[in-house]
C-alpha positions in Angstrom: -7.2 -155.2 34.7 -7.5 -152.9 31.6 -7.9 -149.3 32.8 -11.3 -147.7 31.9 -11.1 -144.6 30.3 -13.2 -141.8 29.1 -15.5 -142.5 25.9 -15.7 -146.3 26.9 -19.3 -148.2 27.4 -20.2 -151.3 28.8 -21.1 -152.9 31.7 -17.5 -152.3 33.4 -18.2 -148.6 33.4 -21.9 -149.4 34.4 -20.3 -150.8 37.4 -18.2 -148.7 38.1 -21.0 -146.1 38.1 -23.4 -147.6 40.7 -20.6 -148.2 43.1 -19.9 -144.0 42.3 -23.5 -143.4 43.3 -23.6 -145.9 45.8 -21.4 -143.7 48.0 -22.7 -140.5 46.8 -20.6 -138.8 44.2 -22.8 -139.2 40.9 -26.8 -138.9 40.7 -28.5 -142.4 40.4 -29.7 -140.9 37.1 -26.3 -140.6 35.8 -25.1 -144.2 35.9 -25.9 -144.7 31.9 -22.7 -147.1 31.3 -21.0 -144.5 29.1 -17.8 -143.2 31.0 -19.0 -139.2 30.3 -18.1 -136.1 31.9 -20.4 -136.9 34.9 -18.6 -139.8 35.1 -15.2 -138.6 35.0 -15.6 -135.9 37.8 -17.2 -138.1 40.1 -14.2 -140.4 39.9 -12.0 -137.4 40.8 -14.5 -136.3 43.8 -14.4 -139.5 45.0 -10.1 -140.3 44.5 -10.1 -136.7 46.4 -12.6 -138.2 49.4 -10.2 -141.8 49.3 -6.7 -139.5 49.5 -5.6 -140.9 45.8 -3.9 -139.0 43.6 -7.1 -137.9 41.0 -7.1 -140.0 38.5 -8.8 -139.9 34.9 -9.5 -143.5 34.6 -10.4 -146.3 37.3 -6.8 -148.2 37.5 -6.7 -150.9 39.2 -5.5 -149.5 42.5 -8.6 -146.9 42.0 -11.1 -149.8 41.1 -9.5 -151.9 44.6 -10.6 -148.6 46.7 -13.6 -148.0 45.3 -14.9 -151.6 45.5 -14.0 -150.8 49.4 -15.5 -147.9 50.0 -18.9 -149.2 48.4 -19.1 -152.3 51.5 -22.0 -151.1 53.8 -22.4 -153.1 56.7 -23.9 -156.5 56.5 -22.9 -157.0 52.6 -20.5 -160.1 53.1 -19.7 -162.5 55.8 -16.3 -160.9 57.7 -13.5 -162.3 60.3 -9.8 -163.0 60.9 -7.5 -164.2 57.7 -5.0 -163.2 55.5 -5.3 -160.9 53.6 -7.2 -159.0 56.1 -10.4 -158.0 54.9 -10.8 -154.1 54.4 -13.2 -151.8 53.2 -16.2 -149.0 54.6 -18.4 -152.1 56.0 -15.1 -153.2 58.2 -15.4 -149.3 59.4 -18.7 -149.2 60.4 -18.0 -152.6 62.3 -15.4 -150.9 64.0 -17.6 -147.9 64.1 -20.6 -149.9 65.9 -18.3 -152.3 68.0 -16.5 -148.7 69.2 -19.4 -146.8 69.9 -21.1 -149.9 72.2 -17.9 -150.0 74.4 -16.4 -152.9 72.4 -13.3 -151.8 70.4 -10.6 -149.8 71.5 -8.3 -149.6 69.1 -8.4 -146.9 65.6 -11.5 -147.2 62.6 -8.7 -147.7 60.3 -11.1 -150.2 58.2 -8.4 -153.2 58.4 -10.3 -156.6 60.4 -7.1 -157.2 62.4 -7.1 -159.3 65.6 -8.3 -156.5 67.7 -11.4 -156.1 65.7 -12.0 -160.1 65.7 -11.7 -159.7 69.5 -14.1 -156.6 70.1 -16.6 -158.4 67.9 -16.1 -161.9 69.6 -16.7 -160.1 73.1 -20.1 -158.1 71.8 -20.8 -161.4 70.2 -20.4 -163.1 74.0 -22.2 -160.1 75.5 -25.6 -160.9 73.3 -25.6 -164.6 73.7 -24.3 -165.2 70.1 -22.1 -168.0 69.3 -18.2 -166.1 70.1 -16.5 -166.9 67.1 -15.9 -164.0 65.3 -17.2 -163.7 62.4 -19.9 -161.2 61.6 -22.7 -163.0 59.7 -26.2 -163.0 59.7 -27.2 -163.3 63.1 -24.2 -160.3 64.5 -25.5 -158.3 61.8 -29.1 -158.4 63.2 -28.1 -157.8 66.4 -26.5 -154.9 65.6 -29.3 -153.6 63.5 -31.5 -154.0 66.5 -28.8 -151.9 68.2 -29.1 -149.3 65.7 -30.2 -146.7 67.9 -27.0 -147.3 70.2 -24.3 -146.1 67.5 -25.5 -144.6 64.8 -24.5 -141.4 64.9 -22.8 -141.9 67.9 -19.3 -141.5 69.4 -16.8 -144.3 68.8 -14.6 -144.5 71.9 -10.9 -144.5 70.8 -8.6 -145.9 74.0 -5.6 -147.3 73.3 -6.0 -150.8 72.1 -5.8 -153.7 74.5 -4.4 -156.8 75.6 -5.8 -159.4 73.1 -8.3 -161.9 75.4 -8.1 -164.8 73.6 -5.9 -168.2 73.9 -3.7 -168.1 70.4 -3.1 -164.1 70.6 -0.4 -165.5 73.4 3.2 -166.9 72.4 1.9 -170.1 71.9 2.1 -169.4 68.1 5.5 -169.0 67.8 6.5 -171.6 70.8 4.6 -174.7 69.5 5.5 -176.4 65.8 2.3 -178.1 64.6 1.4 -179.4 61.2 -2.1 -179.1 60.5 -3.6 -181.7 58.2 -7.2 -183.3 56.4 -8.1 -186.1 54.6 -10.9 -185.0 52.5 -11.9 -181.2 50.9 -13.7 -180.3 54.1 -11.1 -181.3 56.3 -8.4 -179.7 54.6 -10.2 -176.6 53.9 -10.2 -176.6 58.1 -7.4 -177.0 57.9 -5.9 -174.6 55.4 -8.1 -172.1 57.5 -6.8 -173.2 61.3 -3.2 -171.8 59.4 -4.1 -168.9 58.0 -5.7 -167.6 61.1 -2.8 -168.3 63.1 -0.6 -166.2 60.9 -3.4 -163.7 60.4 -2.9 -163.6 64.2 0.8 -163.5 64.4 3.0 -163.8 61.0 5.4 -165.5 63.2 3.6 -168.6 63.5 5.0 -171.7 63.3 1.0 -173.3 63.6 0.9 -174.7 59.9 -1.0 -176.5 57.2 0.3 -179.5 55.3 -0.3 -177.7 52.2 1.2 -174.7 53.4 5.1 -176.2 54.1 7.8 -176.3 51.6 9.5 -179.8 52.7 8.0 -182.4 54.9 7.2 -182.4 58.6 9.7 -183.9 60.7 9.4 -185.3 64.6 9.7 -181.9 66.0 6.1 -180.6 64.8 2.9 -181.8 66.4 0.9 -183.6 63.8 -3.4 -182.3 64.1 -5.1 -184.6 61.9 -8.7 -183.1 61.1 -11.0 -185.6 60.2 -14.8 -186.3 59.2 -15.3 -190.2 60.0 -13.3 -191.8 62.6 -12.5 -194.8 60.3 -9.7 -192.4 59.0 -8.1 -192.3 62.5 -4.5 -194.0 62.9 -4.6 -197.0 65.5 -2.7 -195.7 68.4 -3.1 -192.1 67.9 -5.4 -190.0 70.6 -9.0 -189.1 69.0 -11.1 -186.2 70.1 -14.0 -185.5 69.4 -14.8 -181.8 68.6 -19.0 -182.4 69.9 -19.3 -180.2 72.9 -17.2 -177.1 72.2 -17.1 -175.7 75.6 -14.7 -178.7 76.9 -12.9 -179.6 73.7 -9.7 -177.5 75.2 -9.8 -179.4 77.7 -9.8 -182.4 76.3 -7.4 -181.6 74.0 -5.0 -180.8 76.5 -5.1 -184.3 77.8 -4.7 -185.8 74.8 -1.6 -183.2 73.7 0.0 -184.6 77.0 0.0 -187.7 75.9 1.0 -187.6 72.7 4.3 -185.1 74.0 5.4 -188.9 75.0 5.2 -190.3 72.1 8.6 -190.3 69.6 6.4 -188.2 66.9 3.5 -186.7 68.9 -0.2 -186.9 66.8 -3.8 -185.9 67.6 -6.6 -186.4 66.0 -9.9 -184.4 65.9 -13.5 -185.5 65.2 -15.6 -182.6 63.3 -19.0 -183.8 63.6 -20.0 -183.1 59.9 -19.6 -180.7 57.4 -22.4 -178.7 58.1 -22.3 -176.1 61.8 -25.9 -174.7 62.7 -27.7 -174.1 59.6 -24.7 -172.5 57.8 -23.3 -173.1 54.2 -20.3 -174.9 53.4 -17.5 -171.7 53.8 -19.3 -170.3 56.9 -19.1 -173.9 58.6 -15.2 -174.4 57.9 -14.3 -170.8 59.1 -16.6 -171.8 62.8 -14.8 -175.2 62.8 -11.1 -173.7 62.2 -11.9 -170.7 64.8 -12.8 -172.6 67.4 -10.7 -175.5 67.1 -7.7 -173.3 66.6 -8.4 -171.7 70.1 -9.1 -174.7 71.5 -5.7 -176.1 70.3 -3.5 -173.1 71.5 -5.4 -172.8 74.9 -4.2 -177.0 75.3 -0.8 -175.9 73.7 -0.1 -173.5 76.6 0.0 -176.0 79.3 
């Protein structure tokens, strides 16, 4: 981006001036999109608040921390990938998960796996669907839980043992190949991957799309599919409908394709659409939970 400077005007600098006086350090009745002296000091107050070196224009590396800091809880959808999402709304997550007993580990403002697994436990605790990812219906239950942490005490213990199936060596143990058919699918896909190395960069659990040269009889083939016409003849089919027993039937059909000379499974998703939830939000759900489900069957 091209720095923005002193003396320039435009909707860029307007920009940059609400997100200033979003987070306090210019009046609201200063945001006039002319990059003034008002302007210009409030950029310093707030690269002294962020620990960057004060700066007289927004740079790029000045522009990437002050879109961060202006977050507040609740503004976009969050959960496990690479990049990791950061920014102040992934602070007051850890903030509010910390303070009602669920995260142990530092507010450093990163969603690592240790947030994703405080917020999938407070997610279980209020009878939420555990996947996760903090959209609408977390974010209302944490407003109603307002009174609990705001303002309160985070607790800070040392960070523990991750709870869930794929934070085990079963990334780095098991080759898979991940693979769709259609957009939906292969966005599932392509999401199923990156969580895994989000999880652990060692991974060797891997999208199609993702590998350099083609997969070879020592990976495990997980074909993601929309319509079971697409399944191959021979090939075990599950069906994703009824999530709390798709690990386990996923581990019977893993077993038996281990026998076969190039083991293959194939998943059913049962549309493109999870709850009432958009396009993005259903893919993520769909690659969480099919992801866990896969590594809990892989560590048989």
């Amino acid at each position: 981006m091209e720095p923005i400077k002193r003396n320039d005007m435009g909707a860029a600098v307007e920009d940059v001036q609400q997100r200033l006086a979003r987070i306090g350090h210019l009046p609201e009745d200063a945001v006039t999109g002319t990059f003034d002296d008002a302007t210009a000091a409030a950029l310093a107050d707030f690269c002294a608040a962020a620990a960057l070196p004060i700066a007289e224009e927004v740079t790029e590396k000045v522009w990437s921390a002050l879109v961060d800091a202006s977050f507040n809880l609740g503004d976009r959808t969050l959960y496990l990938r690479m990049p990791y999402f950061h920014g102040h709304d992934v602070y007051e997550l850890q903030h509010a998960l910390g303070a009602l007993g669920f995260f142990y580990g530092a507010d450093d403002a990163i969603f690592g796996a240790h947030t994703e697994d405080a917020l999938r436990r407070f997610q279980l605790n209020m009878g939420l669907p555990s996947d996760g990812i903090a959209g609408a219906y977390t974010y209302g239950a944490l407003r109603n839980l307002a009174h609990s942490w705001v303002g309160k005490e985070a607790t800070h213990s040392p960070a523990r043992h991750l709870g869930f199936a794929r934070a085990a060596d079963v990334l780095e143990r098991n080759a898979v190949c991940l693979f769709g058919t259609d957009d939906f699918s292969r966005s599932v896909a392509s999401r199923m991957s990156n969580l895994a190395v989000a999880t652990n960069p060692a991974s060797k659990i891997i999208s199609a799309d993702s590998l350099s040269v083609p997969p070879d009889a020592s990976m495990m083939l997980v074909h993601v599919l929309l319509s079971a016409d697409d399944a191959e003849a021979g090939v075990p089919l599950v069906s994703y409908e009824d999530e709390d027993s798709l690990a386990l039937r996923l581990t019977s059909a893993a077993d038996v394709a281990r026998d076969a000379p190039w083991p293959r499974v194939s998943v059913l998703l049962p549309g493109k659409v999870w709850l009432e939830a958009g396009p993005e939000r259903s893919a993520q759900h769909y690659a969480i939970t099919l992801l866990d489900a896969l590594c809990s069957a892989l560590q048989g």
